[in-house]
C-alpha positions, 0 to 999 in steps of 0.5 A: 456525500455518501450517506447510510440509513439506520432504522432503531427500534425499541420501545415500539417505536421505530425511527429512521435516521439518516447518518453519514456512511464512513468516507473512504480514502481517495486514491488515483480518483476511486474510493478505497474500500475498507471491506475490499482487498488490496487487489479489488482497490488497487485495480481501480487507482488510476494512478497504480496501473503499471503496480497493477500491471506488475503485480500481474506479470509477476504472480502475485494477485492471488497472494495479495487477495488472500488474507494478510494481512500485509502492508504494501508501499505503493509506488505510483506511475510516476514513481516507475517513470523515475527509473531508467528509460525501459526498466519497466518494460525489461521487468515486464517481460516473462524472462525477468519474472522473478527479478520483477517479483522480488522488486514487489515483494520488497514492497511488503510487510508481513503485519497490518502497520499502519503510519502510528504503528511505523512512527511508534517503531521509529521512535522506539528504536532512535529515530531509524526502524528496521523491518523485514520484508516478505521479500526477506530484506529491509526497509529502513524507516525514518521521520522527518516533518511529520512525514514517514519515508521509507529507505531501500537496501540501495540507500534511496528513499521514498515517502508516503504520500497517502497513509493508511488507506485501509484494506480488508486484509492490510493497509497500503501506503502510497509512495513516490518511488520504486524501493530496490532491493539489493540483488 
């Protein structure tokens, strides 16, 4: 465990105390730093490296350094690995640049919307909440056992598998399959 020293002063005395620093979230077997941004974390998830990769291709790492704050749904390696054999390879080439960039940015929200903010709109709204993303299109949201999962433009779904992983300028919540939008 981390730890952090603290030294109080006051009445003329000074007294060192040492206190646990606050545990950060474990994602892809790196810490998830709250003071750093959804790109400086992302790039160290062992198991974000095709998102990684994609975000890359796509443009879009200065957008997600800047100040948000955005939510971003996180799909793991294997959740590309459940697309089609070559999808990912045919997004990755330069020619399918924008195709690629609306996929990931059907991954975000515009806001900081952490799992308590995503149950509290699901319940407001009769068991199914609707957001738009910066993509332009939604993503429906849905409770079940205690799980939040998240349902795309084409009716498939995916869950959150590690909520509110804290970022400087956002939130990430990883999921367990690529969301496609309609398009």
């Amino acid at each position: 465990m981390r730890m952090r020293s603290m030294l109080l002063v006051g009445f003329g005395l000074a007294m060192a105390f040492v206190v646990p620093a606050a545990a950060e979230v474990m994602v892809g077997g790196a810490p998830m730093y709250p003071t750093r941004n959804i790109i400086q974390n992302a790039v160290h998830s062992k198991v974000h490296t095709t998102l990684v990769s994609a975000v890359k291709e796509a443009g879009l790492v200065e957008t997600l350094e800047g100040p948000g704050p955005f939510t971003v749904f996180a799909p793991t390696n294997r959740a590309f690995e459940k697309l089609p054999n070559g999808t990912v390879a045919s997004l990755m080439e330069p020619s399918n640049k924008y195709q690629l960039k609306n996929i990931l940015t059907y991954h975000v929200l515009s806001g900081r919307y952490t799992t308590r903010d995503l149950m509290d709109k699901i319940q407001a709204s009769g068991g199914r909440a609707t957001i738009n993303t910066v993509e332009g299109q939604p993503l429906a949201f849905t409770e079940r056992g205690g799980r939040i999962f998240v349902t795309d433009a084409k009716g498939d779904t995916a869950a959150i598998t590690i909520a509110n992983v804290m970022q400087s300028n956002g939130v990430i919540q990883v999921v367990d399959s690529v969301l496609l939008p309609n398009g």
